[in-house]
C-alpha positions as CSV (number, residue, x, y, z in Angstrom):
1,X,0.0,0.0,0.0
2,X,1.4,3.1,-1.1
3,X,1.1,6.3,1.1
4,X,0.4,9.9,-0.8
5,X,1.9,13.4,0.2
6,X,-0.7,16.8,-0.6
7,X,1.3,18.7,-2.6
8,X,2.5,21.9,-0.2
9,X,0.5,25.3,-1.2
10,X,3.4,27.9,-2.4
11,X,4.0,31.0,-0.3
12,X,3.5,34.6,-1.9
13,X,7.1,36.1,-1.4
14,X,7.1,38.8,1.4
15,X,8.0,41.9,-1.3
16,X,4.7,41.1,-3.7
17,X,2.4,40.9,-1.0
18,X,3.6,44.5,0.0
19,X,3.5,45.9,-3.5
20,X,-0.1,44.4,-3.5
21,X,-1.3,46.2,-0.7
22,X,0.2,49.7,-1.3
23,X,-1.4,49.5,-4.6
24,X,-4.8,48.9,-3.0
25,X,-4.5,51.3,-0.5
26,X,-3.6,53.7,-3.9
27,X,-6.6,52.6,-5.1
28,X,-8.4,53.3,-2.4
29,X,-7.4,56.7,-2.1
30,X,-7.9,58.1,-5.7
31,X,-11.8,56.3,-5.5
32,X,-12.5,58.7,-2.2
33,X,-10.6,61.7,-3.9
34,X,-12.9,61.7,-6.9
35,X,-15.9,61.2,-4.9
36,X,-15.0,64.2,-2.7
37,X,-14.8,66.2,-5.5
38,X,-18.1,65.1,-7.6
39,X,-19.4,66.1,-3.9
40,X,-18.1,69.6,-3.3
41,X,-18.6,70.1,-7.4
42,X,-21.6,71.7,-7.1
43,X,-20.2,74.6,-4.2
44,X,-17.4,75.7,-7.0
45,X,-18.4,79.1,-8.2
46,X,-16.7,78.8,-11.8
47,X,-18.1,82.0,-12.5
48,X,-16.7,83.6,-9.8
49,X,-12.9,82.2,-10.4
50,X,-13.5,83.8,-13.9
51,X,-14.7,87.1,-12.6
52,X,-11.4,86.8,-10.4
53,X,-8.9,86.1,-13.3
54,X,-10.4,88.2,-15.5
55,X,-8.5,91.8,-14.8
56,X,-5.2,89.4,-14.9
57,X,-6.4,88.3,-18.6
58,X,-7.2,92.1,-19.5
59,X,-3.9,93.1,-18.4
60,X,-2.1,90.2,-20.6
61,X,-4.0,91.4,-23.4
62,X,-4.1,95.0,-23.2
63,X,0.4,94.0,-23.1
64,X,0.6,92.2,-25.5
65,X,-1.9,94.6,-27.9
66,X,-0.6,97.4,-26.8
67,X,0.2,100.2,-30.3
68,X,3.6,101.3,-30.9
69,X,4.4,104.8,-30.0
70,X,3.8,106.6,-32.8
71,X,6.0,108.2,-35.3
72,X,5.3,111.5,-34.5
73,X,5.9,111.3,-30.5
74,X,8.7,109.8,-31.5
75,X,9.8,112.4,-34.0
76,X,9.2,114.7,-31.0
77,X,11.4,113.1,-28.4
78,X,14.2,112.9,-31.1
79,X,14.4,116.5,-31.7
80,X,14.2,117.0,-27.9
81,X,17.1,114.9,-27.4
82,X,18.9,116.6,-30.7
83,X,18.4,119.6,-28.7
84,X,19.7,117.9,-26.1
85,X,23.1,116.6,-28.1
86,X,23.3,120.4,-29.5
87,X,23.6,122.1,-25.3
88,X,26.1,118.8,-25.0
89,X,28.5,119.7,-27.5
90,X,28.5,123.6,-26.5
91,X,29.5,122.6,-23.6
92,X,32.0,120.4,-24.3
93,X,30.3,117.1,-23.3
94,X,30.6,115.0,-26.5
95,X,30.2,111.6,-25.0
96,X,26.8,112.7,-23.2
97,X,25.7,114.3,-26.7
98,X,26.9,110.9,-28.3
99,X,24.6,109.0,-26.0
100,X,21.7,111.6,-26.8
101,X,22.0,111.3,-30.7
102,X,22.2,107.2,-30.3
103,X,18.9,107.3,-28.3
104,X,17.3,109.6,-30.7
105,X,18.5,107.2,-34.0
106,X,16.9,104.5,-31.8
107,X,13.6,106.5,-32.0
108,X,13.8,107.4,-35.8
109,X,16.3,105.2,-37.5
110,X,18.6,105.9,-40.8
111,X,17.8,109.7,-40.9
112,X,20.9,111.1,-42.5
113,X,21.1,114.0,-39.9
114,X,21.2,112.1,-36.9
115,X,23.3,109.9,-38.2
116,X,25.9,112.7,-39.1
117,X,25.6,114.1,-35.6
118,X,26.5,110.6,-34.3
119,X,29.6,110.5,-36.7
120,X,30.6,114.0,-35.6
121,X,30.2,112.8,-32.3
122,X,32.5,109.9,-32.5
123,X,35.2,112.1,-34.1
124,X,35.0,114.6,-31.3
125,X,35.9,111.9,-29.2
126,X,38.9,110.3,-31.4
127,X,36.8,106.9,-32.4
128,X,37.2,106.8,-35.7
129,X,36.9,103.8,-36.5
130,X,33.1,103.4,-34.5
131,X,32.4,106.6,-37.3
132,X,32.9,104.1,-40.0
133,X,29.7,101.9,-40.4
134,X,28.0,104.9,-39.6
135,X,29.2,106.9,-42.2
136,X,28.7,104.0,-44.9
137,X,25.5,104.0,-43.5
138,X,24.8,107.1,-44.8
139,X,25.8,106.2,-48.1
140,X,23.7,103.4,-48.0
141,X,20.8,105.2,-47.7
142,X,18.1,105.7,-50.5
143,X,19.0,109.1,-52.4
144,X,16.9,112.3,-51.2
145,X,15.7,115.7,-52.7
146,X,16.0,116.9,-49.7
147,X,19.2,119.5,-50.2
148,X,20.5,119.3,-46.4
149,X,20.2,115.1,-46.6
150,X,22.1,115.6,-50.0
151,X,24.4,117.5,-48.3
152,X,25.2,115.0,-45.1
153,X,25.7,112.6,-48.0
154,X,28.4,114.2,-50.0
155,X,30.2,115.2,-46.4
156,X,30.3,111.6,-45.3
157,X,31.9,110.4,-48.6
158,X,34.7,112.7,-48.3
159,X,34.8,112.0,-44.5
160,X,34.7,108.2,-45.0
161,X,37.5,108.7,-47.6
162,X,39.7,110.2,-45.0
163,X,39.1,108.3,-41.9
164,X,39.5,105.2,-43.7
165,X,43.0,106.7,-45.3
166,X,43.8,107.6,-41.1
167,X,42.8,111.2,-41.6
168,X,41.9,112.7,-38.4
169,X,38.7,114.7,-39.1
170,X,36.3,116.3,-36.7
171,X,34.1,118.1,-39.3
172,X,31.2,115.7,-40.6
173,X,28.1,117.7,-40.3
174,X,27.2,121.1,-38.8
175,X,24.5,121.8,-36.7
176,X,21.8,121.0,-38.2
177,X,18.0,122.6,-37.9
178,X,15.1,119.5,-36.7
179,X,14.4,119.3,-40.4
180,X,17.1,117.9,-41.4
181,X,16.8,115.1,-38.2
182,X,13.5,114.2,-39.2
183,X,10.8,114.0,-42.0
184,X,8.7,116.0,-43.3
185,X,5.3,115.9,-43.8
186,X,3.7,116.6,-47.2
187,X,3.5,119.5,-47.2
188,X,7.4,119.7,-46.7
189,X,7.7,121.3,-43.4
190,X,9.8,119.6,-40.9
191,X,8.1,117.5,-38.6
192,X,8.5,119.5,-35.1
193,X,9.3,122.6,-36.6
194,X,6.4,125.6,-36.4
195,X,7.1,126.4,-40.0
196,X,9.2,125.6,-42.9
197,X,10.6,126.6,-46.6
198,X,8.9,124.9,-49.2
199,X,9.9,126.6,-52.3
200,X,13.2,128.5,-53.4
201,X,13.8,130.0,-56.8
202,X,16.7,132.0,-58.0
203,X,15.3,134.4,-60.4
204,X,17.0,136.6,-63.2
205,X,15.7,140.2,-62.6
206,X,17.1,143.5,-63.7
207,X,20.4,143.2,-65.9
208,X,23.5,142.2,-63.5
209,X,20.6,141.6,-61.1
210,X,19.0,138.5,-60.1
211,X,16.1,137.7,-57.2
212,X,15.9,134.9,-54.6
213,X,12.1,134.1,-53.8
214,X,11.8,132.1,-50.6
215,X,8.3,130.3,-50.3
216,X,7.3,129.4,-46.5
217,X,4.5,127.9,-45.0
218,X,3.3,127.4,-41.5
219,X,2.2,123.8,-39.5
220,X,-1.5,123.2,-39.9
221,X,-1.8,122.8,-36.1
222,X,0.1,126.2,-35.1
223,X,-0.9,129.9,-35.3
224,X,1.9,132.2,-36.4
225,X,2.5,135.0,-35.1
226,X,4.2,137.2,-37.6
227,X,6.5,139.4,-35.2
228,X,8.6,136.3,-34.2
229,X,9.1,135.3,-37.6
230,X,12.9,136.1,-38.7
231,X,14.8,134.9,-42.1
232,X,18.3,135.6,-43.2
233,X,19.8,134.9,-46.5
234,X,23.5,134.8,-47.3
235,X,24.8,134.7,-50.9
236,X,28.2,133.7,-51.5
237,X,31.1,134.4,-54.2
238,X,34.2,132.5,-55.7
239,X,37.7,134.2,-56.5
240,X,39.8,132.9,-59.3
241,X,41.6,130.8,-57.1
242,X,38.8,128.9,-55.4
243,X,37.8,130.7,-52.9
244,X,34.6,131.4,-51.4
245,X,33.7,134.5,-49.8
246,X,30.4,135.8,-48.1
247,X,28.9,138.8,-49.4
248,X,28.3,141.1,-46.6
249,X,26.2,143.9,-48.7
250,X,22.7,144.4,-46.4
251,X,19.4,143.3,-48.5
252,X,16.0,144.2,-47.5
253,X,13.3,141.5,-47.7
254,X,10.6,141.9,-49.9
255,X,7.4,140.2,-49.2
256,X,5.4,139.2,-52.3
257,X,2.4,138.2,-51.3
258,X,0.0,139.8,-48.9
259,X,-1.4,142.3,-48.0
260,X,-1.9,140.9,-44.2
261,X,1.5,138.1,-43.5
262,X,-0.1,135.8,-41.4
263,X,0.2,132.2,-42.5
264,X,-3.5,131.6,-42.1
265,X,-5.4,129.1,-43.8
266,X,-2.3,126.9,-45.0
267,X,-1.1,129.6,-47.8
268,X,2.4,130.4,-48.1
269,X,3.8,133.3,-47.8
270,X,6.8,134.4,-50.0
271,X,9.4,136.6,-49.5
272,X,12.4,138.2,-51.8
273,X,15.9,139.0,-51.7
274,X,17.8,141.1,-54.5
275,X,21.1,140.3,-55.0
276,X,23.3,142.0,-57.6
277,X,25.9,139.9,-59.6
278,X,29.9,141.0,-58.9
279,X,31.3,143.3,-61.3
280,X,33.8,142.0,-64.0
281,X,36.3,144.4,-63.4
282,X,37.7,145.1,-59.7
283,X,40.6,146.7,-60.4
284,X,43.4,145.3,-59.0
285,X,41.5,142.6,-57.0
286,X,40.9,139.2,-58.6
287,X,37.2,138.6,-60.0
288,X,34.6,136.9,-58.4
289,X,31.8,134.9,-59.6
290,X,28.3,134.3,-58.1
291,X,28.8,131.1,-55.9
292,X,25.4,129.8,-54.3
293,X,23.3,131.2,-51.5
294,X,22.0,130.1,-47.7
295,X,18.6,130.8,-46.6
296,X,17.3,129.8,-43.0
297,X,13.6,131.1,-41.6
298,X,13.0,131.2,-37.7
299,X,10.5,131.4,-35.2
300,X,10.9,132.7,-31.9
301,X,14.5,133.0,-32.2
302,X,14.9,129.2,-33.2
303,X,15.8,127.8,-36.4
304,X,13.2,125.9,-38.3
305,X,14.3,125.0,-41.9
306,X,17.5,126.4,-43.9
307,X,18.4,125.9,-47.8
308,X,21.2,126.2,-49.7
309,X,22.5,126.3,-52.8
310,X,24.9,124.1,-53.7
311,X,23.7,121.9,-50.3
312,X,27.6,121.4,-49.2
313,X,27.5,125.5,-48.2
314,X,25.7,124.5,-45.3
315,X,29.0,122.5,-43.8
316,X,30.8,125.3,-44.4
317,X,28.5,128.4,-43.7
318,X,25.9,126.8,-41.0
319,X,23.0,129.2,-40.3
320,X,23.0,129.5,-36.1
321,X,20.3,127.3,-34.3
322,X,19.2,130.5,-32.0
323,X,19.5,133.5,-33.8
324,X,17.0,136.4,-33.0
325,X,16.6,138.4,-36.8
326,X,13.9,140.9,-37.0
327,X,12.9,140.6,-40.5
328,X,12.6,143.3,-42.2
């Protein structure tokens, strides 16, 4: 007779019974977590919690939809720090007018005046070689009617042309009226400025004679007042051996249109100045020969818009920024 054994019943090891019951007790825990919520569902005020996040929403929004500046405060804040740059530089204090023209070129970028103060600025301070991608800048720059833009360009090509040779220079632009920093608008006055020329014509008059007619019109937005108006004009000669010389003789204006000078209702008002061609014969002094002119208007004693005649007169004969002319 044989005897049997029961087979013996296998023993769960220790470590999978544990991992068994922590996952139960997991279990467990997640079931009464989402029954506490489906409870306490119903005392959520959604409504409120979006009432609550709204102003942060608003905010976000109104950030990131926020307009630019635009182009005319920023115009604005240039010429205020151009003014800036200008009380720098009489004063000796190039690197703070540096910093003031680089702010103002952040505001309105590639204007050829800004850009020539920043050259000038660079050269004041013997960093020549910083003046270089600014002054090819410059000449990068789409061509303009404008005759003071014209004339920054032709200055930074000679410039450029001696800097890069290890000229020292410290003559890139003059001091320049807010026209030639900024736009201008269409009817051609300079943004900022109260008024502006619009027109110049160099007319042949009486024999040996001719006549410079100076159109001007005021900003839309301002009211001029007439006895803070003030324009000087400059005409300039050449001697045989290149030489330019200013022509001192005094030259009433002559206002051609009128009766009342008022700049009201967006009409130009245009003045005249006589000039009378040199004579052949001087004697024993060499003969001269009508060179080109300057013309610059102001208001209030400040300098709003200038011409010239060829444009390069303007590096060397620069009309003052505060000048107070009565005009005549």
């Amino acid at each position: 007779m044989s005897s049997s054994h029961a087979q013996p019943i296998p023993k769960t090891p220790p470590e999978r019974t544990l991992r068994v019951a922590v996952a139960v007790l997991i279990v467990v825990a997640v079931v009464q977590i989402v029954a506490a919520g489906i409870a306490l569902a119903p005392r959520i005020d959604f409504e409120k919690m979006g009432r609550s996040m709204a102003p942060h929403a608003a905010v976000a929004d109104a950030a990131s939809t926020a307009p630019a500046p635009p182009a005319a405060d920023n115009s604005e804040k240039a010429n205020e720090l151009l003014d800036e740059a200008q009380k720098f530089r009489e004063a000796g204090n190039f690197q703070g007018a540096l910093e003031a023209v680089i702010e103002a070129d952040r505001l309105t970028p590639d204007k050829p005046g800004i850009l020539g103060q920043m050259v000038d600025a660079y050269l004041q301070l013997g960093r020549n070689q910083e003046a270089i991608p600014v002054l090819k800048k410059i000449l990068a720059l789409p061509a303009s009617a404008d005759p003071i833009e014209a004339s920054t360009r032709a200055i930074a090509q000679k410039v450029l042309a001696q800097v890069s040779n290890g000229g020292a220079t410290s003559a890139m632009s003059p001091p320049v009226a807010k026209a030639s920093a900024g736009t201008r608008d269409d009817v051609g006055i300079p943004i900022g400025s109260v008024m502006g020329i619009v027109d110049v014509n160099l007319l042949n008059g009486e024999p040996g004679q001719k006549n410079l007619r100076v159109a001007t019109k005021g900003a839309s937005s301002q009211k001029i007042d007439p006895m803070k108006f003030a324009a000087t004009v400059d005409f300039y000669e050449q001697d045989d051996h290149s030489q330019i010389v200013h022509n001192d003789t005094p030259r009433p204006t002559e206002w051609m249109s009128g009766p009342a000078i008022d700049w009201a209702n967006a009409d130009p008002e245009i003045f005249q100045v006589k000039y009378r061609m040199p004579l052949e014969d001087r004697g024993d002094l060499p003969p001269l020969q009508y060179y080109g002119y300057v013309v610059a208007i102001y208001y209030d004693g400040e300098l709003q818009d200038q011409r010239a005649d060829p444009p390069a007169l303007l590096n060397q004969f620069a009309p003052p920024l505060h000048k107070d002319v009565p005009a005549e």
